[in-house]
C-alpha positions, 0 to 999 in steps of 0.5 A: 764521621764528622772527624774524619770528614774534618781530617781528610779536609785538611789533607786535601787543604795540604794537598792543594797547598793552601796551608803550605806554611813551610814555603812561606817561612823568610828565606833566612829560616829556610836556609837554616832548617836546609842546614841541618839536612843531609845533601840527599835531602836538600836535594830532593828538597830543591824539587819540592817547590819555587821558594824551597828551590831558592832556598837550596840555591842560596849561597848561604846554605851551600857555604854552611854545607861547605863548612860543615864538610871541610871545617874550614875556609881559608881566604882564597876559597873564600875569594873563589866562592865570590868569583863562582859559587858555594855550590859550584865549590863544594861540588868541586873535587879536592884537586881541582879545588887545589889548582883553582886556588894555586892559580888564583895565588900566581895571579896575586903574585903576578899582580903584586910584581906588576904593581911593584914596577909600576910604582918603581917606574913612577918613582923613578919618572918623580925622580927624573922631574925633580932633578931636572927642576933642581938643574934649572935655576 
């Protein structure tokens, strides 16, 4: 009786979250662990409690989901996971996903060529003043 006295305690003690050791665990640690689950299971995870719902909200965890279903992270996905999330990412279908970086590499080219006039535009006005500064003597 005494054992299973001792038994039923610490279901009660687990129950009652007293001996919760897993949410007490870095976040790092979490993260990792959370990697190796399937999305089912971060999911369902992501409801147990605050600190695993952080956990399963990490940037982090949702990159090494992403990497673990495309193989790969080319620099624009990369620099539109800054502009929105891992999550929001990978939870984007293909061919949105193709447009977003589509339009991201227009705006770059759009960039480049305003930048490319504007520095034109300042040679030229360098140029101006150096040779009305030659006209002068």
């Amino acid at each position: 009786k005494a054992v299973v006295s001792t038994q039923s305690t610490g279901v009660i003690h687990l129950c009652n979250r007293s001996n919760d050791y897993l949410s007490k665990l870095p976040q790092k640690l979490l993260v990792k662990i959370a990697s190796y689950l399937t999305l089912e299971d971060v999911i369902a995870m992501a409801h147990c409690s605050k600190a695993f719902r952080r956990c399963c909200l990490t940037d982090c965890l949702w990159r090494n989901i992403f990497l673990q279903h495309h193989k790969q992270i080319t620099p624009e996905i990369e620099q539109l996971a800054v502009e929105h999330t891992w999550r929001k990412i990978f939870f984007t279908d293909k061919l949105r996903l193709q447009m977003l970086v589509s339009r991201q590499r227009s705006q770059i080219k759009i960039q480049d060529k305003l930048n490319k006039n504007e520095m034109q535009k300042n040679k030229e006005v360098t140029n101006n003043n150096n040779e009305e500064v030659v006209a002068q003597p």
